[in-house]
N, C-alpha and C positions, 0 to 999 in steps of 0.2 A: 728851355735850356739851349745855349748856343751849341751846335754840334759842330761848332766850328775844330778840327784839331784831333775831335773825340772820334773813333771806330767804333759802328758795329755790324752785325750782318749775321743771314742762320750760314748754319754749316751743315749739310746734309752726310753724315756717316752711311756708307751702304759698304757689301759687300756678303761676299756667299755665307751659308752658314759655317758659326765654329772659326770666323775668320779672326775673333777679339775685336770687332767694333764697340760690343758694350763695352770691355775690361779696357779700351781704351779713353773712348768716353770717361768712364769714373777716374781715371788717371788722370785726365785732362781737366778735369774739373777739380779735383783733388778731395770727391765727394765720390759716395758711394750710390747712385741715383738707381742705375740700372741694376738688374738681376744677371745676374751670372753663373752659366754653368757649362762643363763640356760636352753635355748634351746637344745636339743643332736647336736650332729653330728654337734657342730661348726665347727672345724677342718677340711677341707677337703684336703688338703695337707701335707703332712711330711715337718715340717721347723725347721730350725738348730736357735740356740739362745745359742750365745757364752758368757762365763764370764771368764775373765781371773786377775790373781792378781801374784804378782808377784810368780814365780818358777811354779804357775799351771795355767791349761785352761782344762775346761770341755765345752763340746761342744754336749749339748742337742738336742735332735733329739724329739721334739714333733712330735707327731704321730695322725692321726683320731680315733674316738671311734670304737674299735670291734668290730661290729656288724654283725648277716647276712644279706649283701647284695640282693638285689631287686633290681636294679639296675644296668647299667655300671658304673654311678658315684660310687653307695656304694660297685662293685667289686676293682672299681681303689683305694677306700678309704680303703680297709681292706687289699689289696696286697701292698699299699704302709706303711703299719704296719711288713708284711712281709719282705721288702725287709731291712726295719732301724736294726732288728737283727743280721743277719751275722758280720755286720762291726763295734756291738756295743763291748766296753771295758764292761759296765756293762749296765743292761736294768735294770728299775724302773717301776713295777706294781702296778701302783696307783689305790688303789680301797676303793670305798664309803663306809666305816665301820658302817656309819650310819644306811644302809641297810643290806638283805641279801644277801652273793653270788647270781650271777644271771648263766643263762647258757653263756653268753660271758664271764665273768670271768671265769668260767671252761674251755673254752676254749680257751684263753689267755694259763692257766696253760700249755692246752696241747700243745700249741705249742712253750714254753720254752722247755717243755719237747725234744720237735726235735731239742732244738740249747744248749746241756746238758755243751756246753766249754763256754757257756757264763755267767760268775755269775750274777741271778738274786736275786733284791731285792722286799719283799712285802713295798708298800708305806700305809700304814693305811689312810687316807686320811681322814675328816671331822669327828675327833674325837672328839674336841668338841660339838657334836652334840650326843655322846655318856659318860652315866655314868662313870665314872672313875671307879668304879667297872665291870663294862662289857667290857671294850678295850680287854683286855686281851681274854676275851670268843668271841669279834665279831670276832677277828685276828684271833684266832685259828678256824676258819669256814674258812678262805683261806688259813691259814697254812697247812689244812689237801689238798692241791690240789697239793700243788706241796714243794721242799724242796728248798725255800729259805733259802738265803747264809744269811741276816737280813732280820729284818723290824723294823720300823718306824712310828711311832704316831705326828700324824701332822696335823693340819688346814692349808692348803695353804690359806682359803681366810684370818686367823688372824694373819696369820704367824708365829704361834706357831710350834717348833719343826723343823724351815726352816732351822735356823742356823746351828744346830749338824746336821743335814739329808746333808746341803753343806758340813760341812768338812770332813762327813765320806767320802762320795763320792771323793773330793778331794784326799784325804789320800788312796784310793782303786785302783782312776786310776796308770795306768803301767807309766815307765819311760820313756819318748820320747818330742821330742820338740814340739811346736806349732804348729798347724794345720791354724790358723787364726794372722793378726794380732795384735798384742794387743788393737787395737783399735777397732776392728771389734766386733759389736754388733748380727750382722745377717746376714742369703746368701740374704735374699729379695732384689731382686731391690726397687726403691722410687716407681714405676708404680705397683709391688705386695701390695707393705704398702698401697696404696691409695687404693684400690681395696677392701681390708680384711677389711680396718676400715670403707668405705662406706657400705659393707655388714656385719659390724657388728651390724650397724645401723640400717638397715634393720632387723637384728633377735632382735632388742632393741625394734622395732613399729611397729611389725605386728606379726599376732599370727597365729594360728593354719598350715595349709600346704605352705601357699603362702613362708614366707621364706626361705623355705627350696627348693622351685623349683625357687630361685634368684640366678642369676648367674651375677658376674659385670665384665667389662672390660673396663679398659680404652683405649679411643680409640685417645686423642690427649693431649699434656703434653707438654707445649714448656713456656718460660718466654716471657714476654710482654714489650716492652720498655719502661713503667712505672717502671718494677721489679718485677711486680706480675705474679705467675705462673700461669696460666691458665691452667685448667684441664677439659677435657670432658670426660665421662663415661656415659656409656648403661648398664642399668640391663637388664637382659633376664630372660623372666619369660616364661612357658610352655603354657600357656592358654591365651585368650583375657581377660576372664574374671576376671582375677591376673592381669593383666594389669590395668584393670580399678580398685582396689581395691589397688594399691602402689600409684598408683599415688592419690588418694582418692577425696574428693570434692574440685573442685574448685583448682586441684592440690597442696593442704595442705601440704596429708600426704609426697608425696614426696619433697617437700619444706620443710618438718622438716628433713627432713632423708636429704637434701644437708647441712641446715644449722648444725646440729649438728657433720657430719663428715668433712666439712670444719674446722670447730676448732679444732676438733682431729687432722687433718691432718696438721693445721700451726703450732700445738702444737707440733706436731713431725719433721717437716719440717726445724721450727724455722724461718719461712716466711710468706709469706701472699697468701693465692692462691685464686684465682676466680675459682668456682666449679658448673660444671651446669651440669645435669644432664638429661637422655635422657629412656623409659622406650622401650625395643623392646619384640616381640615375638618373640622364636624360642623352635616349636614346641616339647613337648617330650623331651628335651635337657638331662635330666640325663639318659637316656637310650638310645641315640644314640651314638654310639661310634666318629664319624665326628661330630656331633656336640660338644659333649664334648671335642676334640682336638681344635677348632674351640675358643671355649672359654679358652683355655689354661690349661686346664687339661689331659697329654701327654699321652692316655691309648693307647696299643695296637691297631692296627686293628684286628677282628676277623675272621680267616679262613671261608673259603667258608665252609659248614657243620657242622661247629662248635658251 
């Protein structure tokens, strides 16, 4: 292909938790790829969400929220923020204008600061939530962190300001061919999508810590000679006592959490699947590094001493 003319390039999304990277992301794409909830630390992996039209392809790299880590999960979640900058054309700092700087925002800045070839943009994010007289005074509270190349005033979840924020970007990436095929939406396998929107579901009907120590995998995924896909999946929760509390009385609560990502899932599928669902314990899971490989999250083993 002559890439003569044609744009493309990744685009690294970062920024603290709860800032709307993913719900911007799916905006941007005009797909629903990411998981989304107001929970923090949706996100636990870096996943790629391609749009392509013709002569361009930008190839968005959502990233996890910021944060410091407590954790093996939340070190693998903040290195794998690390590693989406080197290889990006441009990075997008999406941050809650709504609010003040936080200290992970500062620290976001600072580590643009260490990747200086990279042109970064501030994203304003949930500006409708802010006086039209004040945008300009919240922005300049992260303008003063670091020298962004622009920024942008935007509601991802109304969609305000999605349009001009795609074509600048468009318009910014370098000249080179396709990285994806024009048809290609996302890297996710179907076995990742079913996974993310079952634990989406989960941060949708349960509150306080248990979601966040749910971990899903699926473990069988085959068609049935009716047609129908049959799906099995295990959430992994750290305690018995999270166990008993997802699954709730009389196995309800999780009986909503099948029913509801079963239509997510055929809706994305565009099929029919039979989705039954299985609750396990494995103890401590976000702080052990084998166990967190174990559920498919690929972190380092840790040196003896280390």
């Amino acid at each position: 292909m002559d890439a003569r003319g044609y744009r493309s390039g990744f685009v690294a999304v970062i920024g603290r938790p709860n800032a709307g990277k993913s719900t911007l992301m799916n905006r941007l794409l005009g797909e629903k790829v990411a998981i989304v909830s107001p929970k923090p630390q949706t996100t636990r992996d870096a996943l790629i969400g391609v749009y392509t039209r013709p002569g361009a392809q930008a190839v968005f790299v959502d990233t996890p929220g910021y944060h410091r880590p407590r954790t093996a999960l939340g070190e693998y979640m903040v290195e794998s923020v690390h590693r989406a900058l080197p290889d990006a054309d441009l990075v997008l700092h999406v941050a809650d204008i709504s609010l003040a700087p936080t200290e992970e925002d500062r620290r976001i800045a600072a580590r643009l600061g260490q990747a200086p070839a990279v042109p970064a943009w501030l994203i304003a994010n949930k500006s409708d939530l802010v006086p039209a007289g004040e945008k300009e005074i919240r922005a300049a509270s992260y303008l003063a962190f670091f020298p962004y190349e622009a920024r942008f005033f935007v509601s991802a979840a109304l969609g305000t300001g999605a349009e001009a924020l795609l074509e600048a970007i468009l318009a910014r990436l370098p000249e080179g061919s396709p990285y994806y095929d024009e048809e290609a939406l996302t890297d996710q396998t179907e076995r990742k999508v079913v996974e993310e929107r079952i634990r989406e579901q989960v941060l949708a009907l349960m509150q306080e810590e248990v979601p966040h120590a749910v971990a899903v995998r699926v473990e069988d995924f085959k068609e049935r000679d009716s047609g129908t896909l049959y799906i099995s999946a295990a959430l992994f929760v750290e305690k018995e006592s999270q166990k008993g509390i997802l699954i709730g009385a009389g196995g309800e609560r999780l009986k909503e959490i099948g029913r509801r990502a079963r239509q997510d899932i055929e809706a994305f599928l565009g099929r029919k699947v039979f989705l039954e669902l299985w609750v396990k314990v494995e103890k401590n899971w976000r702080k052990n590094p084998a166990s967190l490989r174990r559920l498919g999250y690929p972190v380092k083993p840790r040196r003896a001493g280390g």
